[in-house]
C-alpha positions in Angstrom: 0.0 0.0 0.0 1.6 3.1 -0.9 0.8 6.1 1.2 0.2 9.6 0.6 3.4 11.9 -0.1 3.0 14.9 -1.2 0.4 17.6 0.2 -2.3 17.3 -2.3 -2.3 13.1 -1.5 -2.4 14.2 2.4 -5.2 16.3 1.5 -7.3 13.9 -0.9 -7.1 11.1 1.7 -8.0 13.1 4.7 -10.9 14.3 2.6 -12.0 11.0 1.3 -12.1 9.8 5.1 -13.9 12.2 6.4 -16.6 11.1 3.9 -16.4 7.7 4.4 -16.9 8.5 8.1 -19.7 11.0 7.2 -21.3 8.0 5.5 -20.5 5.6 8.4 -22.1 7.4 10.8 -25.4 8.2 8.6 -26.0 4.8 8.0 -25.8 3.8 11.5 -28.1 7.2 12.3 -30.5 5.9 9.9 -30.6 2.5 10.9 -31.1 3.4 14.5 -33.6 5.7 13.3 -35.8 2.7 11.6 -34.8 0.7 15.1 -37.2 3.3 17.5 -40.1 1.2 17.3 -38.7 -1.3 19.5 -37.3 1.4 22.1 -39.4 0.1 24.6 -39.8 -3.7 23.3 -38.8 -6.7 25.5 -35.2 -7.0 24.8 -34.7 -2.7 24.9 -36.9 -1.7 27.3 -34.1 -2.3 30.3 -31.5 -0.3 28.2 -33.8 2.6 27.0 -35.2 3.4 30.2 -31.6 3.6 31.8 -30.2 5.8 28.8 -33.5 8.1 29.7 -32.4 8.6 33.3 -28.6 8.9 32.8 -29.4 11.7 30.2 -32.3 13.5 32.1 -31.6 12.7 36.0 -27.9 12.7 36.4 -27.7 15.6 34.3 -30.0 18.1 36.1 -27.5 19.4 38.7 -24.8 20.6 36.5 -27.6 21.9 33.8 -28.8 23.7 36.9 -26.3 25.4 38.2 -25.1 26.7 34.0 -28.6 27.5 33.7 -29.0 29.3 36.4 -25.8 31.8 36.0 -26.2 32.1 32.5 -29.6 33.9 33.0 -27.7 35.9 36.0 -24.6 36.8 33.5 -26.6 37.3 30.7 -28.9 40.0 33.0 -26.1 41.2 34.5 -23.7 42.4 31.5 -27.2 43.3 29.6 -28.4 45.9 31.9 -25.6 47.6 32.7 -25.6 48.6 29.2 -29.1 49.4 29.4 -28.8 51.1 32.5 -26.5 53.6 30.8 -29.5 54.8 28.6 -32.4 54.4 31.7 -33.4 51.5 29.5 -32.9 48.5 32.2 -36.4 47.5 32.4 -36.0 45.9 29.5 -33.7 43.3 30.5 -36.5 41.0 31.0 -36.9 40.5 27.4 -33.4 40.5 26.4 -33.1 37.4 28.7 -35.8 35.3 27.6 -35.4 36.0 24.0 -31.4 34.9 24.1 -32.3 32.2 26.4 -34.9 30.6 24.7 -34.0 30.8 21.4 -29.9 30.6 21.2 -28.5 30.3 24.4 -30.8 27.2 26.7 -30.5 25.0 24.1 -27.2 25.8 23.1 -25.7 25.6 26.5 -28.0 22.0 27.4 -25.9 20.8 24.3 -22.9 21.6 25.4 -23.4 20.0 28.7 -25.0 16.8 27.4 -22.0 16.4 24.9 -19.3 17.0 27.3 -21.1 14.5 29.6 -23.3 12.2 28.3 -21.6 12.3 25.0 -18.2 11.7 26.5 -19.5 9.2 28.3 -21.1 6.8 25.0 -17.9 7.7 23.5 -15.8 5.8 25.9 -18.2 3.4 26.6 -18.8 1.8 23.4 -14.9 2.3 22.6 -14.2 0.0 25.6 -17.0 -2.4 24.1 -15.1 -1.8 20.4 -11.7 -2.5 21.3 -12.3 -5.1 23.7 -14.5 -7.1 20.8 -17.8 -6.8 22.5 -19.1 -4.9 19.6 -17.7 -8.1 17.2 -19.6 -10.7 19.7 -22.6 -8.9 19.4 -22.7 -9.2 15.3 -21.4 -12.8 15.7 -24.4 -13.6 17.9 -26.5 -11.9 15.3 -27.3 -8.9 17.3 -27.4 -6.0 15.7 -25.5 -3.2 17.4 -27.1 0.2 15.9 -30.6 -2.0 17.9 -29.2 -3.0 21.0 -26.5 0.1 22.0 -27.4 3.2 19.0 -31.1 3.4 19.3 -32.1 3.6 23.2 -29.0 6.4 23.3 -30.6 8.2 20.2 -34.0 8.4 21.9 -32.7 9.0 25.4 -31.3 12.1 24.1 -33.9 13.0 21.2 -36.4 13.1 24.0 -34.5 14.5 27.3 -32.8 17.4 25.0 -36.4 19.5 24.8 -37.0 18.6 27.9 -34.0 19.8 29.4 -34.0 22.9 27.3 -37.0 24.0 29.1 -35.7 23.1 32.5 -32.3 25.6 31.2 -35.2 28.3 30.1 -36.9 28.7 33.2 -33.9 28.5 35.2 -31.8 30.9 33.1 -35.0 33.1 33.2 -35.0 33.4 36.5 -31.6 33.9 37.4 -31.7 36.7 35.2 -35.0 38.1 37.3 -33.1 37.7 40.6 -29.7 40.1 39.8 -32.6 42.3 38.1 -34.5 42.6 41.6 -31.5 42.2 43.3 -28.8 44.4 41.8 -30.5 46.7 38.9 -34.0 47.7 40.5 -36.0 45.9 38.7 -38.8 44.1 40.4 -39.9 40.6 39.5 -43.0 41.7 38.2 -41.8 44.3 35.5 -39.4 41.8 34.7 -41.7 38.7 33.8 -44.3 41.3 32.1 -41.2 43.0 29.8 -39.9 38.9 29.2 -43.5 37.2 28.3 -44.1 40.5 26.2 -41.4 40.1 23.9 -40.6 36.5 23.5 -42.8 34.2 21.5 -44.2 30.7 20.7 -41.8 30.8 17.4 -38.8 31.3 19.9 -39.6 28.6 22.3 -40.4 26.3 19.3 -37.3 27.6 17.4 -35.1 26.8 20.7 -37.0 22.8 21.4 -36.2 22.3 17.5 -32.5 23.2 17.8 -32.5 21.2 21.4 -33.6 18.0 19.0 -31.2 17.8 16.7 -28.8 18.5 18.8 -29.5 15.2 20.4 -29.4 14.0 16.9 -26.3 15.2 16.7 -24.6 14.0 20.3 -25.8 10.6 19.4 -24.0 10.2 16.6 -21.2 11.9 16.1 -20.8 9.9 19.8 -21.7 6.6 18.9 -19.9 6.7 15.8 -16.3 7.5 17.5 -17.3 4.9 19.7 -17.4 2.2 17.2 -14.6 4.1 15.3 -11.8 3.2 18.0 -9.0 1.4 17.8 -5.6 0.9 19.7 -6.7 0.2 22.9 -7.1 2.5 26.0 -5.2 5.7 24.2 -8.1 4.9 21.0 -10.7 5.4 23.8 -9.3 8.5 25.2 -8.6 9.8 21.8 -12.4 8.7 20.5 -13.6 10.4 23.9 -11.9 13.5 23.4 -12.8 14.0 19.5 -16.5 13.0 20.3 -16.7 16.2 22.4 -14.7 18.9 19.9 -16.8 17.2 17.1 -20.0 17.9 18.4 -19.3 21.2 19.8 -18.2 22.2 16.4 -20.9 20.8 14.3 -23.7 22.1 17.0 -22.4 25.5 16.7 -22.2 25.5 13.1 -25.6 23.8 12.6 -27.1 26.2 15.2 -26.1 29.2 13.1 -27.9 27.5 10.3 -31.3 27.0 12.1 -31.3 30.9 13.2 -30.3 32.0 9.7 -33.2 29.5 8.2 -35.9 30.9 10.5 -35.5 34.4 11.4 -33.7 35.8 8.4 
């Protein structure tokens, strides 16, 4: 096998790799997909409902504590500015409108990535390079079935969920420094935030929340199955599960905002 010399060969290979991955992982996304019937049949049932709790449960006290000071930041930085112009009334609605559209689903996808994400990675790694994945298929068990799909609807389901549970909270952190350390009262701040943000916000934010469990799921699963040499391939696969997915949820969030609001 002869292997890539000059910089144009280094490039073409990379590039043909990264499409063969690309392909990779959509088929196993795909298959998975066709695989959610039988999330909560006899032999996934077990799996799905642990995949739901790990996701949703174990994640709510760090997604608390981000949610909860991103509001306060957000309020904070937002209305000193305002405050300059007698304008900080009005922080109320530039909370809730960044929260619930960009920034609560954004930073419950961050959180789940580096987390849950990190934690698929290295789990099916282990399972990859120790040949569990190759016993499964040799016992005629289909992986993208037994370890893709209950991950994929974990996270498909707990994202919006959790998006919510990062709205309210980032909303209200934002409505305590307003009371607390701008002179804005609770009141003036709910009216000013539920006057400015709407349904097509909270329904552009839960949208962006699901695919970005799409997302997680595969780009996870995918270096998961991907690794090779041994515990440094599952460290490795770990670590480029979470820079993956951070990149592509950034860029693909840009492209939901541009698609519905310009």
């Amino acid at each position: 096998m002869r292997y890539p010399v000059h910089s144009a060969q280094r490039l073409g290979a990379r590039v043909l790799q990264v499409l063969h991955d690309t392909g990779h992982a959509m088929f196993m996304l795909f298959e998975a997909i066709w695989f959610l019937r039988y999330a909560f049949g006899k032999r996934s049932r077990a799996e799905t409902v642990s995949q739901l709790y790990v996701t949703g449960i174990k994640s709510l006290a760090v997604i608390s504590v981000v949610a909860l000071f991103t509001g306060m930041i957000l309020a904070l930085q937002t209305g000193l500015e305002l405050k300059r112009w007698g304008q900080e009334e009005f922080i109320g609605s530039a909370v809730a409108v960044s929260i619930i559209r960009e920034m609560g689903p954004f930073m419950t996808a961050l959180i789940i990535a580096a987390s849950v994400g990190s934690a698929i990675a290295a789990q099916l790694g282990t399972m990859t390079v120790s040949e569990e994945i190759a016993a499964l298929e040799v016992m005629s068990i289909n992986p993208n079935r037994f370890l893709v799909m209950p991950r994929l609807f974990a996270l498909c389901v707990m994202m919006p969920v959790l998006a919510v549970y990062t709205n309210i909270l980032g909303i209200v952190g934002g409505a305590i420094v307003g009371a607390t350390q701008l002179g804005v009262s609770v009141t003036a701040y709910m009216d000013n935030a539920t006057q400015f943000a709407t349904n097509k916000d909270l329904y552009v934010g839960l949208f962006k929340a699901f695919v970005f469990g799409i997302i997680i799921t595969t780009v996870s699963c995918h270096q998961g199955f991907m690794t090779t040499e041994g515990a440094v391939g599952v460290g490795k696969a770990t670590r480029r599960s979470v820079v993956i997915s951070f990149l592509v949820i950034l860029v693909v969030g840009y492209m939901i905002t541009r698609l519905f609001y310009v």
